[in-house]
N, C-alpha and C positions, 0 to 999 in steps of 0.2 A: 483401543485408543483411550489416551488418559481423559478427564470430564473436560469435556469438549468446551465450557464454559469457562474452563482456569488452562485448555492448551494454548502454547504460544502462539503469535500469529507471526507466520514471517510473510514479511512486505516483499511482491517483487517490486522491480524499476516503477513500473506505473504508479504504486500506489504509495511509494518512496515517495517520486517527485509529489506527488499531488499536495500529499500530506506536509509536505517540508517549505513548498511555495506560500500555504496558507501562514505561516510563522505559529502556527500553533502545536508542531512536532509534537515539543517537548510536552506540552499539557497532555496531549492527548497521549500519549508514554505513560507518565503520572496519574493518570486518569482511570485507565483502562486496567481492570483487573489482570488480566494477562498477559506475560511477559511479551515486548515487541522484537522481534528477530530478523535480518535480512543478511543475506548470503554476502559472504566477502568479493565472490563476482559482480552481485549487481549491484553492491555498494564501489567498486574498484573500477567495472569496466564499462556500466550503464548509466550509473545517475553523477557524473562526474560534474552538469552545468546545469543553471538553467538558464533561459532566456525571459526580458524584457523590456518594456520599454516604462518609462518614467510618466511620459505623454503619448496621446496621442501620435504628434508632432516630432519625439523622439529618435533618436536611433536605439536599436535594437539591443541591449548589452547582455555581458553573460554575467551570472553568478555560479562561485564554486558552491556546489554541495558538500558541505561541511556538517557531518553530525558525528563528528568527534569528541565534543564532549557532553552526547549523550549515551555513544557507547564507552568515557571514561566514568562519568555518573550512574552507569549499570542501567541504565532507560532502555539501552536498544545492545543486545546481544549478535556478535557478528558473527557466524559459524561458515565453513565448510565441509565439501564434501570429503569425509575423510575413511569408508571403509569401499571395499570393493562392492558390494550391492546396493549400496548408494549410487556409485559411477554404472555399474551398471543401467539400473533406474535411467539415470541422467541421459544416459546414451541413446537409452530404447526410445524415449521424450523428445529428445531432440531431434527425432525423424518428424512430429510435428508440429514442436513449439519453437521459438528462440530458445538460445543457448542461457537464456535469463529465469524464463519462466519453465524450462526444464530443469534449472536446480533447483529453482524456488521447488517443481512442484515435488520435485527427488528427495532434499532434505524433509519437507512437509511428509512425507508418504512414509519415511523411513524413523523420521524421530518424535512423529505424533503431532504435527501443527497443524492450526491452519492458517488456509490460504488466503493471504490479503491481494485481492487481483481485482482490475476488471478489464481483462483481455477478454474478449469471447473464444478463443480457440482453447486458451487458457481452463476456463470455466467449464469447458465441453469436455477437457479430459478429466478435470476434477469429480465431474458430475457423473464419468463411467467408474469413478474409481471410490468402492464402496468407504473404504480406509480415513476418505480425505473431505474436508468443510471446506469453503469458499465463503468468504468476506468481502467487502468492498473497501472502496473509497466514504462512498455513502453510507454506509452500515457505520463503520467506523467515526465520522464526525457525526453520524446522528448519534449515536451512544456517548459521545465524549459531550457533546451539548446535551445530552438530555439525565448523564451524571451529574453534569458542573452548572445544571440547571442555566444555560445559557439563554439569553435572549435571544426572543427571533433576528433580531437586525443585527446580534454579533453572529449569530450561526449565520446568515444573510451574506456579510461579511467575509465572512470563512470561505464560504461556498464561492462566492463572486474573487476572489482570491484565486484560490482552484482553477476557474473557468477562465480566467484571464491568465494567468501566467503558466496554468500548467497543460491548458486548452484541454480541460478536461468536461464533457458535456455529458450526462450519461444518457442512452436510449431509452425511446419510450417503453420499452421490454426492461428495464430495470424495474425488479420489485419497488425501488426507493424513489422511482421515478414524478411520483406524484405528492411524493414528501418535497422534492426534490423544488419541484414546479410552486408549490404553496411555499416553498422559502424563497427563491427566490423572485416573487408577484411581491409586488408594493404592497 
């Protein structure tokens, strides 16, 4: 595997939306020394909305997922599965992931990435598979705030963003969990 520090990371669906609700995609693209990648599935067939609400008080509304023009600005590289041991990969995975997080982990295993996930079933296969790195959500916007030297109340921010619109909460079993808790405490 190439230096694990400059492979790309491709995003599946989960960490797609998380990252795109905060409005901070594109920085943390720009940010992050290595290339950001997600499958032209889970960009076509999984992160197509999001949902929220304005208030409270609101009704619910949808937003399109639109990162088009970070993959025409070269920010986020959109790939498919395109040889036969790839598909194969994809195939054997999706006896126990989604048909999302088995491309994500198919191309990752085949073209050197790693994996921006926080699926738990996700991460369990990652974890038997010696080839492949696992990233988060958390990993990710800690690194992007602690490059761009971000404030605690904008990373605050970011985070409380995520949680709200992308209902994204991590377990207390997350290594970032307690980073996590100290951002968001007043």
């Amino acid at each position: 595997m190439a230096d694990l520090q400059l492979a790309p990371i491709i995003l599946d669906a989960s960490c797609l939306l998380n990252l795109y609700t905060c409005g901070r995609l594109k920085e943390i693209a720009e940010t992050l020394p290595e290339p950001l990648v997600v499958s032209e599935y889970v960009l076509e067939r999984e992160t197509l909305f999001v949902t929220y609400k304005e208030s409270e008080q609101a009704e619910e509304q949808k937003k399109t997922v639109d990162i088009s023009p970070l993959v025409s600005a070269g920010l986020i590289k959109v790939i498919s599965i395109n040889s036969e041991e790839e598909q194969e990969t994809f195939v054997d995975l999706a006896t126990e992931l989604d048909d999302g997080e088995a491309i994500t982990v198919s191309l990752a295993e085949h073209r050197g990435c790693q994996v921006a996930t926080d699926d738990r079933k996700a991460l369990k296969v990652i974890s038997e598979r010696a080839s492949l790195h696992a990233t988060s959500t958390l990993e990710l916007v800690k690194r992007w705030a602690e490059l761009r030297n971000v404030s605690r109340e904008e990373t605050r921010s970011v985070l409380s963003l995520i949680w709200t619109y992308a209902s994204y909460y991590p377990g207390e079993r997350d290594p970032l969990y307690s980073w996590w808790r100290n951002m968001m405490s007043e």
